[in-house]
Structures are given as C-alpha cells and as structure tokens.
C-alpha positions in Angstrom: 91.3 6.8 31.0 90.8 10.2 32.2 89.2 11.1 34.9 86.2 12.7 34.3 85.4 9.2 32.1 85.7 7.3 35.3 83.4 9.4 36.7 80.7 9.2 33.9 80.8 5.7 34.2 79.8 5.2 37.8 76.5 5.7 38.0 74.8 8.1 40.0 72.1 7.8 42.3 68.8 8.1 41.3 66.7 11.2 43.1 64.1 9.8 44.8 60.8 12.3 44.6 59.6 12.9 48.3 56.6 10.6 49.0 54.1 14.0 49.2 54.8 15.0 46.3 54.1 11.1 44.9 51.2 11.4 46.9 49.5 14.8 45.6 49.8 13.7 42.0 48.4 10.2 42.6 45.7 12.1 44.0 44.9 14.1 41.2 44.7 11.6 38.7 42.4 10.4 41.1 40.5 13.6 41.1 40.8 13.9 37.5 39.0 10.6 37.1 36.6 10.8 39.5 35.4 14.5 38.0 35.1 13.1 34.7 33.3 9.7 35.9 31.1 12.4 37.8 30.6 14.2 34.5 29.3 11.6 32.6 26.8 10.1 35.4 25.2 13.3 36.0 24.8 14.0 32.4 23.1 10.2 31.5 21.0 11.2 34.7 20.0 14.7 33.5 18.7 13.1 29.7 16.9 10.3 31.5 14.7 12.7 34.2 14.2 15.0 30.6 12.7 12.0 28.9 10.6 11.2 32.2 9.6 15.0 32.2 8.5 14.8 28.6 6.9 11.6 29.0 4.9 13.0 32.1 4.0 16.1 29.7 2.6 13.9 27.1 0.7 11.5 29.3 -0.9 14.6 30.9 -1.5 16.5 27.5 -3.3 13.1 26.4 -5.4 12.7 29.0 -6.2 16.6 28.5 -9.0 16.8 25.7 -10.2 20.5 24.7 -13.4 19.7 26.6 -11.2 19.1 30.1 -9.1 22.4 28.7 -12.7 24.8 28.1 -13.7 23.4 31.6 -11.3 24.5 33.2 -10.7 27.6 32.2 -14.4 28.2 32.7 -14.3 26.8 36.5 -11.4 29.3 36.8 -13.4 32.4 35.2 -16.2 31.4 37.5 -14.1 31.6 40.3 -13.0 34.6 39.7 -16.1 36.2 38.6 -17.8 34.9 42.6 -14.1 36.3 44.2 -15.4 39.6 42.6 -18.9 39.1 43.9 -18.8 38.1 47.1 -17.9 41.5 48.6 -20.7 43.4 47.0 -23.1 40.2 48.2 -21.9 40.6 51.8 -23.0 44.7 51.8 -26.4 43.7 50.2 -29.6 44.3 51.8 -32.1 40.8 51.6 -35.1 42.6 53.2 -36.9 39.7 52.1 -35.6 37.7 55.1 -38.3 40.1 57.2 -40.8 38.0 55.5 -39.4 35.1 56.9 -39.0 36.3 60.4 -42.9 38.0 60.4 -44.6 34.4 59.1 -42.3 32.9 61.9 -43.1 35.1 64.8 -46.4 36.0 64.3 -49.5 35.2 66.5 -52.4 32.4 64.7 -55.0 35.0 65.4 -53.1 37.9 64.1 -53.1 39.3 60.5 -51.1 42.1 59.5 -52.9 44.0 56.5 -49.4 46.7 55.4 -46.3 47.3 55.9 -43.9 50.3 55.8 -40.2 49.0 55.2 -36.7 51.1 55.6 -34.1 48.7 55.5 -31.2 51.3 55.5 -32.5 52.5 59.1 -33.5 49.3 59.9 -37.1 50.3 60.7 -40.9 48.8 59.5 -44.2 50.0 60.7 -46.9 47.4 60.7 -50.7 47.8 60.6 -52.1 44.7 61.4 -56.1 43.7 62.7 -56.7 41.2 65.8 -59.7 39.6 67.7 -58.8 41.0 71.7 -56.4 43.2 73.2 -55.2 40.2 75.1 -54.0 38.4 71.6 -52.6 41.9 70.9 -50.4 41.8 74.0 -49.9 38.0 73.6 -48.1 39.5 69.7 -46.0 42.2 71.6 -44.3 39.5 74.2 -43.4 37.4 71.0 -42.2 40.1 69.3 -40.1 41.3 72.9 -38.4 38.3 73.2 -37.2 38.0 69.7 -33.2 38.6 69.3 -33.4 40.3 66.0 -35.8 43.5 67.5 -34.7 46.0 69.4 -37.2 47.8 69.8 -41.2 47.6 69.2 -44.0 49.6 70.2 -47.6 50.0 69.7 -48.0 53.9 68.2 -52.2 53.7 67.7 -55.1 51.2 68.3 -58.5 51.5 67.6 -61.9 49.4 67.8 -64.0 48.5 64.2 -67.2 48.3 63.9 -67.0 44.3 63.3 -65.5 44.5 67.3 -61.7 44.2 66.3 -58.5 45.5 67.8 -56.5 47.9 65.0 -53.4 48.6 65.6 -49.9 50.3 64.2 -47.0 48.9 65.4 -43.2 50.6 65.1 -40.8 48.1 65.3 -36.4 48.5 65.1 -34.3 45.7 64.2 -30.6 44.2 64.3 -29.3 45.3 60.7 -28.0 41.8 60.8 -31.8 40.5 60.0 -31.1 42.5 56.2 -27.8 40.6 56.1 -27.0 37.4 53.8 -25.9 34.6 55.7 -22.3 33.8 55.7 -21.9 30.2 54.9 -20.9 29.8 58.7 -23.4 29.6 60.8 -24.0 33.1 62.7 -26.6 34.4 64.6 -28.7 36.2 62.2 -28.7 31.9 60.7 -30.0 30.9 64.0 -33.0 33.3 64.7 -34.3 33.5 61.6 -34.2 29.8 60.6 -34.0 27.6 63.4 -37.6 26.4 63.7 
C-alpha cells in the first residue's frame, strides 16, 4: 500500500466549531422564532381590537337615531350662534335696569312725573313732585348713598299752587348700571338687585 492510502485511511480529526460561533447561531434561530411568534400575536391582536372598534362603532351608530343626530347638530349651532353673541351682548346698553334702580331707591312720598335719559353719557334728568322740602332732602340722602350715582344735584325747585315742592334733579351714574350682568355675581348684580 502506498503511502498516501495509509494516510486516507486514518481518519482525521474532526474541527470542532468555537462554542461562540455555536452560540450566535443558536441564538438566531432563537431570534428568528421569536420575531415570527411575535408576528403572528400582534397581528391576531391587531384584528381582534378592529373587530372591538367596529363593534363599538355599531353599538354607538345604533343607539344614534336621526333625532339624537338633528339634536345635536342643533345644540352645536346654538352654541355657536350665543359664542357669536355674547360679545355684542356684553357692549349693550340695558337702560331699562334704571327703572329698576328708580322704583328701588325712591322715597313713598315722592313721584317722579319725566325723565330725560342719555345712556351713552351716563346722565338722566328727573322732574319729579313731593309734599315738603324735608321729603325732598330725605330723596337726595338716598339717592347720595347709592353706589351706582356719582353725582346728583337739585338744578330748580319751585312751589304749586296745590302747596307742593317741584323739582329737577341731574343725576350721573356708574356706566356699569347700563351693563348686562355677567353671570358672575358683580357689583352692578348687587346694587341693583339685592333687596
């Protein structure tokens, strides 16, 4: 036998692959496995919370009748239309509230027969009719201590022939008596309608 037989015949050693490299490709089969497990759990997930979504969109669109629908969408154009209102409200001038403050202040034996109103300069002129000066001066005081008037002031007075006191009075207000009310309670809220 030759040689070189003898030698084929012996066998050889097997190479033994380092233990990383073992190690790295154990390791991505594992990968591998665990991507694609991965895969297929997040896709069963993502068709089950679809089918919850959907059924969550039909219980709501059943429960939604064209009546609910028109309501709403009228609540919401009212909304708007009082979000477009409410700043033209707050510059509006209620000079009715004066009524309220005169029929609130004014003296029993005191009647006021006119009145001359300008809102934008917050002014009135009163002519009124009363039984004694001392009624008359009993009217001013009330109207002095009142919040809402700046100023007030008697600008003629005269006797009638039936013995009673005329008079013309000037008066100047806040501007907040011409004011509507905010919803919170301010101080044009207090004067004028706590009685």
């Amino acid at each position: 036998m030759p040689i070189s037989m003898a030698i084929e015949i012996i066998p050889k050693p097997i190479e033994k692959i380092p233990s990383a490299r073992k190690k790295l490709f154990y390791f991505s089969i594992f990968l591998f496995l665990g991507l694609l497990l991965g895969y297929f759990i997040l896709t069963s997930l993502e068709k089950k919370s679809e089918n919850t979504r959907d059924n969550l969109k039909e219980a709501l669109l059943k429960g939604k009748t064209p009546e609910t629908s028109s309501l709403e969408e009228e609540i919401l154009n009212d909304e708007k239309k009082i979000k477009d209102f409410s700043p033209l409200l707050g510059k509006h001038f209620i000079t009715s509230r004066i009524f309220e403050f005169f029929e609130r202040s004014t003296h029993p034996r005191v009647f006021f027969s006119g009145i001359n109103l300008n809102s934008l300069k917050s002014i009135a002129k009163l002519s009124g009719q009363t039984d004694s000066f001392l009624t008359l001066g009993q009217q001013l005081a009330i109207f002095e201590k009142e919040p809402l008037v700046e100023k007030v002031d008697i600008s003629q007075v005269s006797i009638t022939k039936e013995g009673k006191i005329e008079f013309f009075l000037n008066f100047s207000f806040n501007p907040k008596i011409f004011k509507y009310p905010s919803g919170a309670k301010g101080e044009e809220e207090i004067y004028l309608f706590d009685y």
